[in-house]
N, C-alpha and C positions, 0 to 999 in steps of 0.2 A: 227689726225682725229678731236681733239677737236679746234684745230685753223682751220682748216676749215669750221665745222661748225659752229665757231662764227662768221668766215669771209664771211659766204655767208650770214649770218642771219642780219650783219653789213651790208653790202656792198647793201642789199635790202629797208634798210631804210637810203642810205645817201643824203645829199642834195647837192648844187652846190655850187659850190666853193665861190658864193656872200650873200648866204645864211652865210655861215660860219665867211667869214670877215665881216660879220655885227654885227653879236652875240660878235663876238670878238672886237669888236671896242667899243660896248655898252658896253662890263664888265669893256674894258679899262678907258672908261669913269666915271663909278660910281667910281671907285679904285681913279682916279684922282680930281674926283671932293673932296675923300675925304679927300686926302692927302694922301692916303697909298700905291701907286704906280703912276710909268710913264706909257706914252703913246707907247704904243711897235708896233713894225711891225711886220707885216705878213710877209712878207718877208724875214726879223731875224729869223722866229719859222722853227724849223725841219721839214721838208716835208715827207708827205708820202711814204713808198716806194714804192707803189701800185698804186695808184691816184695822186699821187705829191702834194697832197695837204698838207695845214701845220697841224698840229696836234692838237684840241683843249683841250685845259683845263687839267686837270689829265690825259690827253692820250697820252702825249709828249713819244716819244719812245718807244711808241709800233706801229709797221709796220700793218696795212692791216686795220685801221680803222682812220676812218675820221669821222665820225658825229654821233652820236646815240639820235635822237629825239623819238624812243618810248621806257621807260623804262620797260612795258610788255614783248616787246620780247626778251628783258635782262632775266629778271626773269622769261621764260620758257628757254631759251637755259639752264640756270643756275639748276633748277630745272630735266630738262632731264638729261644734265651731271651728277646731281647726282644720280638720278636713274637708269643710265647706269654703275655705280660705278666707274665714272674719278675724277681722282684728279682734283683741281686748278691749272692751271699752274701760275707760278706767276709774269710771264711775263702782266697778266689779274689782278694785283691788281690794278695800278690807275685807269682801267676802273672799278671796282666794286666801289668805292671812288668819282667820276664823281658823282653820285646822294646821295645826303646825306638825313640825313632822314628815307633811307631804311636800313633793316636789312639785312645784309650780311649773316647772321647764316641760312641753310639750312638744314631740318631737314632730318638726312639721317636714313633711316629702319637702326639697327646694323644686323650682319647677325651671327648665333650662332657662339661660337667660338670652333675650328676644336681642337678633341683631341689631344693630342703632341703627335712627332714619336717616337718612338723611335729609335735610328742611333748609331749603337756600329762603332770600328775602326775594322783592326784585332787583337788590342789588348786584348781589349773587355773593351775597354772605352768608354764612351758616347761621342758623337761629335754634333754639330748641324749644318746645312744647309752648311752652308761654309765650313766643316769638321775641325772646329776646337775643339780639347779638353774642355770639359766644366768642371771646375773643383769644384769638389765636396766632403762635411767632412767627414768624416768617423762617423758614430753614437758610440757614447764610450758606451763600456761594463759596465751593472749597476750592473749586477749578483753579488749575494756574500752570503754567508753562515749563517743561523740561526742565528750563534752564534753572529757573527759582527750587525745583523741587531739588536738580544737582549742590547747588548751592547753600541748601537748608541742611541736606545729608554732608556734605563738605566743613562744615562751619559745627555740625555736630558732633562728625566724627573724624577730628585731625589727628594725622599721624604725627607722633612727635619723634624725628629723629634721634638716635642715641647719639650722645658725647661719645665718641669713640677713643679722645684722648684722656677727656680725664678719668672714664670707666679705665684703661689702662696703667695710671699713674697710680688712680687710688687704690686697687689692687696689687696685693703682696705678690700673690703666686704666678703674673706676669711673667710671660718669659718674650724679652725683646724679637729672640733671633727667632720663634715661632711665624709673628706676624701677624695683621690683621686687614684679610681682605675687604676693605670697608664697600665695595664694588659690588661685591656676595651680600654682605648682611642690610644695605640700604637699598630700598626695593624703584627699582629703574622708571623714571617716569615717564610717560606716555609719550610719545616724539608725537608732534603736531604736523600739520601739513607743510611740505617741504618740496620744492622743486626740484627736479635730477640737475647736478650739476655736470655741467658743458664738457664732454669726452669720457664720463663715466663709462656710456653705453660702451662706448670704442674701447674702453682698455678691459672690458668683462667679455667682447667678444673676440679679442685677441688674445686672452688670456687659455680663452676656451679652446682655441683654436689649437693653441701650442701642448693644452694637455690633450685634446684627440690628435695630436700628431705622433705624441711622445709614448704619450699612454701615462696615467697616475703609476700604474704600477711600475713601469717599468724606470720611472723617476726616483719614487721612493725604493729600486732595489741599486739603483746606481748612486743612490746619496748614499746606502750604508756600503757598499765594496770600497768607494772615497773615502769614508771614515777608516776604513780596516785596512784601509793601503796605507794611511797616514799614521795609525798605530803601528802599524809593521814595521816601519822607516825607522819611527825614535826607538826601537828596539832592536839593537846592535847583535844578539845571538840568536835573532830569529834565523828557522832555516829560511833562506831566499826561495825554496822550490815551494815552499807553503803559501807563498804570499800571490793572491789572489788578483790576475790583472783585468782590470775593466774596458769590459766593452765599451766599443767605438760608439758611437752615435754618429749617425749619417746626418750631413749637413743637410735642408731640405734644397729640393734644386730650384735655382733660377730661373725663371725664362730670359733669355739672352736679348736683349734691347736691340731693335734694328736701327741700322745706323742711318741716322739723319743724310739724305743726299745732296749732295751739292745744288741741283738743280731740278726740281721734278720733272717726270717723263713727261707730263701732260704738258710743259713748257720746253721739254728739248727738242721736239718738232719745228716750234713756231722760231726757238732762241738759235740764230746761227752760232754763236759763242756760248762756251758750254760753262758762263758764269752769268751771277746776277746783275756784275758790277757795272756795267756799261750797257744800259737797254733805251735803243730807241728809236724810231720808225725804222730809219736805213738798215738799222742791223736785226729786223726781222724776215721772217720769211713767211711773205705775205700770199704764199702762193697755197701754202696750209691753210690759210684760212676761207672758209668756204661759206653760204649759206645754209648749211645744215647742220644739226645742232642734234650732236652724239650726246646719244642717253648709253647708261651706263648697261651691262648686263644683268637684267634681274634676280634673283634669287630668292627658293623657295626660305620661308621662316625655317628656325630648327622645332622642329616640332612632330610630333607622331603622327604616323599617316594615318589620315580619315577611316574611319569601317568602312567595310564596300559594302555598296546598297543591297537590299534585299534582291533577292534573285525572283525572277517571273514565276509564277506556278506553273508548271508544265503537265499541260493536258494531255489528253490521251486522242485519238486518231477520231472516235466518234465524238469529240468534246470540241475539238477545231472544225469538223466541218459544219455541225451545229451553230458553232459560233462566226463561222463565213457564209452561212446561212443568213442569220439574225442579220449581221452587218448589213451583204447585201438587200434584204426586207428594209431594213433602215433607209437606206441611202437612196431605196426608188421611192420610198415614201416621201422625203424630202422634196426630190423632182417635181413630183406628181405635185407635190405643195405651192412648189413655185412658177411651176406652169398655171396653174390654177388661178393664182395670186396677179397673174402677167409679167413675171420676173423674166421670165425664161417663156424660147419660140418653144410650140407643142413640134414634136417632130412627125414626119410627113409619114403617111398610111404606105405599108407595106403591099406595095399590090404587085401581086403575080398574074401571068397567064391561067391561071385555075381561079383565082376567085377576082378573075375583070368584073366580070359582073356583076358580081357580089357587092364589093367596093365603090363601084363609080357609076352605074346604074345608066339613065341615061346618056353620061357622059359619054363612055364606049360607044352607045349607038350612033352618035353624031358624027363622029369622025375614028372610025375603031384603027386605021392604019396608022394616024399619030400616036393614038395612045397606045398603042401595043411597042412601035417604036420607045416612046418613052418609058414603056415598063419594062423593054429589054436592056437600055438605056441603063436604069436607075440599078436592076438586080445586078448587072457588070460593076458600075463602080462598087455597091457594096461589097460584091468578092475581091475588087481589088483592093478594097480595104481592110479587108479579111487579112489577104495574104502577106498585106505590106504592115499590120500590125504582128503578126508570124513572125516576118523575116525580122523586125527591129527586136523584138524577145529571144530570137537567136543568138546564142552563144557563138564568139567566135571560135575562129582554131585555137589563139592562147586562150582563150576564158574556157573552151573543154577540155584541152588540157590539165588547166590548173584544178576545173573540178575535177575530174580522173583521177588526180592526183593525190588530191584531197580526201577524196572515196576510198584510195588502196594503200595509204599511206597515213600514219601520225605526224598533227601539226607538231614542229620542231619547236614553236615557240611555246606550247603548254606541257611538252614531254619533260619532267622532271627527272626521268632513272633511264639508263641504258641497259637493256635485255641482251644477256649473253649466253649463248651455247655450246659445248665441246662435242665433236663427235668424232667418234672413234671407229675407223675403217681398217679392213683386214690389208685390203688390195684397191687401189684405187687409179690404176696404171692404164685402164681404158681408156684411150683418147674420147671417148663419145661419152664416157661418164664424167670423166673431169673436166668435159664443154660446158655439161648441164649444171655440175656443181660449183664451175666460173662465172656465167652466164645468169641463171638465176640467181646469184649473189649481186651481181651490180643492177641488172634490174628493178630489185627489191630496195637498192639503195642500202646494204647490208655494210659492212666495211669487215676485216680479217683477214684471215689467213688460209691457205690448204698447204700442207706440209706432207708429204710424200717420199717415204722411205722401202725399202725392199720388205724389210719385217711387221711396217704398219705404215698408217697415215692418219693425219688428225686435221679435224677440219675445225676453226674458230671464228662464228660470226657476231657480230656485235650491230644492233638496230632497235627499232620501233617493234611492239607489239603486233601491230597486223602482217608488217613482212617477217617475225619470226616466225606466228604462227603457218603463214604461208609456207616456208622452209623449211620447218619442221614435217609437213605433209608429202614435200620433195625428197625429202631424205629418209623416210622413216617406209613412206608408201610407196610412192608412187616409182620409184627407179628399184629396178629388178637386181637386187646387188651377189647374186648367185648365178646370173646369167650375166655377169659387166666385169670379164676379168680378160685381162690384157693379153698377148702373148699370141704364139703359132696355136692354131687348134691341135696338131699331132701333140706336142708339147704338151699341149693344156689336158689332154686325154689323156696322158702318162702320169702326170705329175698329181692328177685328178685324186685319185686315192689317197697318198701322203697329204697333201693340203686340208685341210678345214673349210668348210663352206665359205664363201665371203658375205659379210654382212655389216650392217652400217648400226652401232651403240649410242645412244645419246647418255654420255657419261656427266655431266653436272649443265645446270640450266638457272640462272642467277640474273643479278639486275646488279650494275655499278653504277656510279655518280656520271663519271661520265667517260666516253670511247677511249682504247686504249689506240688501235690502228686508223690511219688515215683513210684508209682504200683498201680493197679484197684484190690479195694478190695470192698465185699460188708456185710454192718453192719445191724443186726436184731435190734433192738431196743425199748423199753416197752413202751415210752412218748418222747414228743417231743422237752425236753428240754434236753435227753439224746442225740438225733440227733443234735440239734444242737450245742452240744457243740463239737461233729466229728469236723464238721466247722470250729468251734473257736479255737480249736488245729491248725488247718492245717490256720489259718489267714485269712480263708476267710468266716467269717460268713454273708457274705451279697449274698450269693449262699443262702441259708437254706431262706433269707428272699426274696429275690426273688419268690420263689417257692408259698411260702405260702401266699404272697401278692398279688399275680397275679391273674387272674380275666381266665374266661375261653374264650377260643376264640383269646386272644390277647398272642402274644409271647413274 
């Protein structure tokens, strides 16, 4: 294709055959005029095999061209063919050569270059286009183990220790008395695995032990006052008052070893002689010895007491009877299950005098005087079983007491603080007020004191929270302390004006660990230094001063 279209693109600019032997005649002639060739004939030169014409210049033997006078349409054929992507044939080299001057080099686009195939055989060797074997290395195994690769880097990079003496010898400016740590400059090698040697542990934990006894610090302050005591000493005009004496160090203490006994207790029973040295049937006492075989007294581990268990959740009044509801629905369910099942007898019909009839049907009619008998019969025992489940639910006289008790009283065993109160009386000299204020004190199970003077009186009770609160309603309410004063009435109607109303102050109201007085007892007394010294007995004199400090109105 490409000789053709050079040969039509030739063949459209060629000239006539006299055009051609003229050109050829003039080259011959410059060549000749200069010496550097003959005169040749056209008729000697190879002919065309197309035109028969001869062949010019660098175009000798190539067939289909004869003259090429425009060098453009060279250098587009040249230029298509290359962008059609045709090779050169090279049959077309002396025509590219025919004009000199020009560059032959065409520049051609490259076109990316196409991934390689890849092409196995059935062997499963690679082959390429022509299917022949391409032959290929093998990549060598570089793998290989820690140890070889240590050993490689070991052997190529050794340490070479320095001569430390003769680098010292051959050196001038050595100086002896300096020194050479050779421990410092030569680099410490790896300690390998090693076993702990036998008592190590023991003498690091006893070592430890003696500096958390001592203290580091206080070691290192007692080695230098020893140093500075022992320079003090070899200097003869030191002053003595300067010289610094060292503290003691406390020996640690013993525990005192119990002394081995001659005999143990558990054999000075059975041993009539109170040695080992002579044992033998005769001289035991065989009357110790018994069939029963003493275990020793147990005892808890040391060890921290258990958490206490979670506490119940505590319902509210409509939440428990809902839930003694449920229960009971439960429990007749069950019955009913096993009556059913034949576990259990069914229990026998309820029959009254109102529904005879009802229930027994012709039975009744048969004989109505037995069965009425047995239904008055049947409704007795059930009341008597009424009654006698009653009386066994019955609290006796100590079980209602103890509840009573319980109800007006704090359990002693969960009372943690003791409730104290002071009360402060103007006059308290009524025999009928100091009954109620003796009386309702040991009832209430109160313990204290009533202390009773001409100028005041003080009353001190120590108890539980419900009998204070009780006390506090007896003393504060309910006794008329205005109308409860001692004495002749003429008297009391004289004296009436001068005096101050009488009234009862609760002056301090407090909780201690635990009671100071035994019992509630109450003390007459002449002066008030004989009352307060009740007080100072019992270690609480700041009760008496309370009282008497106090201002009215304020508690």
């Amino acid at each position: 294709m490409l000789n053709n279209k050079l040969g039509t693109s030739v063949t459209a600019t060629q000239v006539s055959k006299e055009e051609a032997k003229t050109s050829v005649s003039a080259v011959d002639a410059q060549l000749f005029s200069k010496g550097e060739a003959k005169p040749t004939d056209v008729s000697v030169l190879p002919t065309s095999t197309i035109s028969g014409t001869p062949a010019v210049g660098g175009a000798i033997g190539i067939p289909g061209l004869t003259n090429i006078p425009n060098l453009e349409s060279v250098k587009r054929a040249q230029e298509l063919a290359a962008k059609m992507g045709f090779r050169q044939d090279p049959q077309f080299g002396p025509l590219i050569n025919l004009f000199p001057g020009t560059s032959t080099e065409v520049t051609v686009p490259q076109r990316p270059a196409k991934a390689p195939v890849l092409r196995l055989d059935a062997q499963g060797r690679e082959i390429d286009e022509q299917g022949n074997v391409i032959s290929m290395t093998k990549p060598t195994n570089l793998s290989t183990l820690k140890v070889n690769i240590n050993k490689q880097k070991k052997e190529a990079f050794q340490i070479i220790k320095p001569d430390l003496d003769s680098l010292a010898k051959s050196s001038v400016h050595f100086d002896e008395r300096m020194g050479i740590n050779q421990k410092k400059l030569l680099r410490l090698k790896r300690p390998g695995f090693q076993f702990v040697e036998e008592g190590k542990l023991t003498r690091q934990a006893e070592l430890q032990k003696i500096k958390s006894q001592f203290g580091e610090a206080q070691a290192k302050e007692l080695k230098v006052k020893q140093a500075q005591l022992a320079k003090a000493k070899t200097e003869v005009d030191m002053n003595p008052n300067l010289i610094e004496v060292a503290l003691g160090v406390r020996a640690p203490k013993q525990k005192q070893k119990e002394e081995i006994p001659e005999i143990e207790p558990w054999d000075a029973k059975i041993l009539l002689s109170a040695t080992y040295e002579d044992v033998s049937v005769e001289k035991l006492n065989l009357d110790k010895i018994t069939i029963y075989v003493e275990h020793p007294e147990p005892y808890d581990p040391p060890a921290e007491p258990a958490p206490p268990p979670p506490q119940p959740l505590k319902l509210t009044k409509k939440e428990q009877k809902k839930l003694r509801t449920q229960r009971r629905l439960a429990k007749e369910k069950d019955r009913q299950e096993m009556i059913r099942q034949g576990l259990l007898e069914p229990p026998k019909p309820k029959v009254k005098m109102s529904n005879l009839m009802k229930v027994l049907g012709s039975e009744a009619v048969q004989d109505p005087t037995r069965m009425e008998m047995e239904i008055r019969t049947a409704a007795a025992e059930r009341e008597q079983a009424h009654v006698d489940r009653n009386i066994a639910r019955k609290l006796t006289p100590s079980e209602r007491r103890e509840k009573k008790e319980r109800k007006l009283f704090d359990d002693p065993t969960n009372t943690v603080e003791t409730i104290v109160c002071v009360y402060k009386i103007r006059d308290l000299s009524h025999p009928q007020t100091r009954f109620k204020v003796d009386v309702n004190a040991q009832e209430n199970k109160l313990t204290g004191a009533a202390v009773i003077t001409d100028s005041i009186s003080v009353v001190v009770v120590e108890g539980g929270k419900k009998s204070i609160k009780r006390y506090n309603k007896l003393m504060l309410n309910r006794i008329d302390w205005a109308a409860a004063v001692g004495g002749d009435e003429d008297a009391e109607a004289e004296a009436e004006a001068d005096k101050p109303v009488n009234s009862c102050e609760l002056v301090w109201q407090g909780s201690v660990a635990k009671p100071t007085f035994h019992r509630f007892t109450v003390h007459n007394c002449r002066s008030e230094s004989a009352a307060k010294k009740i007080f100072v007995d019992a270690s609480v004199p700041h009760y008496w001063d309370l009282a008497v400090n106090s201002s009215e109105g304020s508690p």
